[in-house]
C-alpha positions in Angstrom: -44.5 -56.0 153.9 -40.9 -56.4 152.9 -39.0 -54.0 151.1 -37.6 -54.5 147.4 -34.2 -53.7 145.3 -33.8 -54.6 141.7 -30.5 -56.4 140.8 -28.3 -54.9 137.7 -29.5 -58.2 135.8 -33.5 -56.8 136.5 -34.5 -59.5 139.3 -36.6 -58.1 141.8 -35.3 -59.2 144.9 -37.5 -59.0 148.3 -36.2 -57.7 151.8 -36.3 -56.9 155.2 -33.6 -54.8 156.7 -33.1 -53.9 160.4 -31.5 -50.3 161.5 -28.5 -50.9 163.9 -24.7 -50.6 164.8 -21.9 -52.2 162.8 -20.7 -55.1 162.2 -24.6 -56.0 160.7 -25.5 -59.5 159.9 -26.7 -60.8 156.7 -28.7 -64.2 156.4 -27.8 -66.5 153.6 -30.6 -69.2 153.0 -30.9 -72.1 151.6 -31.5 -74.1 148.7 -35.2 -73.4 148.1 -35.1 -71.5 151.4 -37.0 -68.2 152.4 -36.3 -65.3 154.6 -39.1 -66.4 156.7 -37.5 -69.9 158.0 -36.8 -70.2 161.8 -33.4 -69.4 161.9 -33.1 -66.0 159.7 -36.4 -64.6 162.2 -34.6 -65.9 165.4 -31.2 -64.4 164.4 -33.0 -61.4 163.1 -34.8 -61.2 166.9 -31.4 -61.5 168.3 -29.8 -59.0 166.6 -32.8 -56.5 167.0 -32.1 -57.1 171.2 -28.3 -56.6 170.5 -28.9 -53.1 168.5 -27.5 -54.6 165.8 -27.7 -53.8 162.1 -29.7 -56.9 160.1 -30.5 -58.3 156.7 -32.5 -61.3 155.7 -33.7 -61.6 151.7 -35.0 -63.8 149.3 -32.9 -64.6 146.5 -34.3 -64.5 143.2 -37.1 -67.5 142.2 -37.3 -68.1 146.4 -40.0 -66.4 148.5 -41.1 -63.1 148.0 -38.5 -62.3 145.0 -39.3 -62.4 141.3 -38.1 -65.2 139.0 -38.7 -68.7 138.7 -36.7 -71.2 141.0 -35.7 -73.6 138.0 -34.4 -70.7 136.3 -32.2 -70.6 138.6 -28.1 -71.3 139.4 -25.7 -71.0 141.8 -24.4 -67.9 140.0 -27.3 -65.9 140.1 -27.7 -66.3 143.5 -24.4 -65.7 144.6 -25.1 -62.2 142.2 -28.2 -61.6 144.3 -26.8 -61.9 147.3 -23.3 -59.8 146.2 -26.3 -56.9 145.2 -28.0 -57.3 148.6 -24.8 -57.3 150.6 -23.0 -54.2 148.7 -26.0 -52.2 148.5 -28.3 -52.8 151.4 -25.8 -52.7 154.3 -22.5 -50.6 155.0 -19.2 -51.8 156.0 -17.7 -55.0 156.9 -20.6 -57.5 157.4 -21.0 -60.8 159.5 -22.5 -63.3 156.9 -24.3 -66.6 158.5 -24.9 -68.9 155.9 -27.5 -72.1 155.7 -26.4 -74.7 153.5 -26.8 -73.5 150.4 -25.6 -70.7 152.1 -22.7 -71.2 153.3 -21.4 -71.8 149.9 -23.1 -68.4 148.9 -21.4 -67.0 151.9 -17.6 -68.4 151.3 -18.0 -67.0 147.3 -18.7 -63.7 148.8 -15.7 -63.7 151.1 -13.5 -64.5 148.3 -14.7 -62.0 145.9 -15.3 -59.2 148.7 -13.1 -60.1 151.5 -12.8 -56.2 152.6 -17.0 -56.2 153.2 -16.6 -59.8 155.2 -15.8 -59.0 159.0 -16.8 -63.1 159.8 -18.6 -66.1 158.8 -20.9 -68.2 160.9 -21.6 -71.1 158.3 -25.1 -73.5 159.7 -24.2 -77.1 157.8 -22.5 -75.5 154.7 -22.9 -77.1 151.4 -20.1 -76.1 149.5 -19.8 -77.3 145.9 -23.3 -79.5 146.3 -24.1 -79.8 142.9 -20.9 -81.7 142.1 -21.9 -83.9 144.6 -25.3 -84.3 143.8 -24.1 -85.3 140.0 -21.3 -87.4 141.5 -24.3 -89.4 143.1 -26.5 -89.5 139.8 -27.0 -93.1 138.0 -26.6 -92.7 135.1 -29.9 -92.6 134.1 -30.1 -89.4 136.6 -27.5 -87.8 134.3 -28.6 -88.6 130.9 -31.8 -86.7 132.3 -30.2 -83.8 133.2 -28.2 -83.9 129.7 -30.7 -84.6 126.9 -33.9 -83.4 128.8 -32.5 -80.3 131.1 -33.5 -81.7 134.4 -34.0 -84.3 136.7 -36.7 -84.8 139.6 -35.3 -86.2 142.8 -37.7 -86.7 146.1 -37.6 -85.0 149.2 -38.0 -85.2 152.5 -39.0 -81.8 153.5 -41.8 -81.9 150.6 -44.6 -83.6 148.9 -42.8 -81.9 145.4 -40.2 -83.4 144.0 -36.3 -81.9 144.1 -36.0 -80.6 140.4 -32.3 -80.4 139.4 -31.8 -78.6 135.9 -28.8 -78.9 134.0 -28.4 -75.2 134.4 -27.8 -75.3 137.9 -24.7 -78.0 137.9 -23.2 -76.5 134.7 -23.6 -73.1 136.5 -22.3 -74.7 139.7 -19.0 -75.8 138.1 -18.1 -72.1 137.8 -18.5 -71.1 141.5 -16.5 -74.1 143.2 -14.7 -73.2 146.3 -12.9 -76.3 147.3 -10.9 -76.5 143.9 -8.1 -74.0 145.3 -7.1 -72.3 147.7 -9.5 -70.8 149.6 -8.3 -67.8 152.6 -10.2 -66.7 155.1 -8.7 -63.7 156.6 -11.8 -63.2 158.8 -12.9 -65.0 161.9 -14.8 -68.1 160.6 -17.5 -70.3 162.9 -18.8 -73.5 161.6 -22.0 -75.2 162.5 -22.6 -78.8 161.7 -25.0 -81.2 163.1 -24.1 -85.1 163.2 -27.4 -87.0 162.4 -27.4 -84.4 159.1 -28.9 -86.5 156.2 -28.3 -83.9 153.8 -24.5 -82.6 154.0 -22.8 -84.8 156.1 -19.9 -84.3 158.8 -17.7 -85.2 156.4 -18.0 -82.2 154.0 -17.8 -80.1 157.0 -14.6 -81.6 157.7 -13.2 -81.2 154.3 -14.1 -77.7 154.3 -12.2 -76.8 157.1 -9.4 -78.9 156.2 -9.5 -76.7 152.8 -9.6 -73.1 153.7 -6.7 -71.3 155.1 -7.2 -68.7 158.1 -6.0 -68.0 161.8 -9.2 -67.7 163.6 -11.3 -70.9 162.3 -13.3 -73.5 164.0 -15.9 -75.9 163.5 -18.4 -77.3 166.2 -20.3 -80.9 166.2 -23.5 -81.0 167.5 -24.7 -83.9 168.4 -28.4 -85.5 167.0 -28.3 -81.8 165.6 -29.9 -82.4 161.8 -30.3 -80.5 158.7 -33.0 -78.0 159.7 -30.8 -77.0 162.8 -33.3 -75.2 164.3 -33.8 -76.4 167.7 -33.7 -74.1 170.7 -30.3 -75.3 171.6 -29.2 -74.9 167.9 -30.9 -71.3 167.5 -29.0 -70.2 170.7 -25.7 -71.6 169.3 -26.3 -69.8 166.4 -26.8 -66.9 168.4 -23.3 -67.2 170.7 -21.6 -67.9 167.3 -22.6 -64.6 165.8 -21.6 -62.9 169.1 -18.4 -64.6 168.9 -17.5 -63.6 165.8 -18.2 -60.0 166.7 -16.3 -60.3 169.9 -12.9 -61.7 167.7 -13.1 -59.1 165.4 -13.9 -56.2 167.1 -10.6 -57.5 169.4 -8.9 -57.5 166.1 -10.0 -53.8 165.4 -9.4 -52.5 168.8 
């Protein structure tokens, strides 16, 4: 049974935390994500074998946490994972963020570079929802205007994507890739090529964007969204280990 927190805003927010040595590592889902999925559990194995500190969670209206997903917005889950990150680990922390995640995990390193000791971003979706309403007919739009949402399909599900006007107005006020972005910390990108969902190109524009002396991004060929083969869990794996290796030469 996971453990739970409640945020400052009230949301109840699910958890499962592993005892170990510092840096820890925190996993950032995904849009509509859980702390259950294939990567956070193999990451969480890894760690566990490595004797190192680990945090997985459900943000608020995902999983195990309280709230409704359609209530939700970019901002809130950024503030859910800020709560989880300050209050449920200690020191500088290695964030690995999946898609949604990655954006999650860059608005933390801006806000709280002093708790960030590295990023390991899995096919970072910075900024999606301006992308998402950059591809909207207008028909899409005036749906999300005058009725508050729009239903998109999906290839992972049966149920419709439901987009809410909420979540891109919301998603205006967390952009990363509208200035300048630093990243002190060593930074490891993930990003497969046959990814229908965020394509190698906002990969490349991210890295192009941000500003730092330890960052690189890795193409994985056939590698798609889920990014969850063996191949892909174990790279995800050597990144993380990476990462640690660069700073803890940093610290030495």
């Amino acid at each position: 049974m996971s453990d739970r927190f409640r945020t400052d805003a009230g949301r109840e927010i699910a958890y499962d935390r592993t005892r170990g040595r510092g840096p820890g590592i925190v996993f950032l889902g995904g849009f509509r994500s859980d702390k259950e999925g294939t990567k956070a559990l193999a990451l969480e194995d890894w760690a566990r074998r490595e004797g190192r500190a680990f945090l997985r969670f459900d943000y608020s209206g995902h999983g195990q946490s309280s709230g409704a997903f359609l209530d939700g917005s970019i901002g809130d889950w950024f503030e859910d994972a800020r709560a989880a990150v300050l209050g449920l680990s200690e020191g500088p922390q290695v964030l690995v963020g999946s898609s949604m995640g990655g954006w999650i995990a860059l608005l933390l390193a801006r806000a709280h570079p002093e708790r960030v000791a590295g990023l390991v971003t899995i096919a970072a979706a910075p900024d999606f929802t301006e992308a998402m309403w950059a591809g909207f007919s207008e028909a899409e739009r005036r749906a999300v205007m005058e009725e508050g949402r729009v239903a998109l399909p999906s290839e992972y599900s049966d149920e419709p994507y439901v987009i809410t006007r909420r979540l891109i107005e919301d998603g205006r006020k967390r952009l990363v890739l509208q200035a300048p972005l630093p990243l002190p910390m060593p930074v490891r990108m993930l990003q497969g090529t046959a990814d229908s969902d965020v394509p190698v190109s906002t990969a490349v524009r991210l890295i192009e964007h941000v500003d730092g002396p330890d960052i690189r991004l890795t193409l994985v060929k056939g590698a798609d969204h889920r990014f969850s083969s063996s191949q892909c869990l174990r790279l995800i794996e050597l990144s993380v280990q990476k990462v640690l290796q660069r700073q803890e030469t940093r610290n030495a």
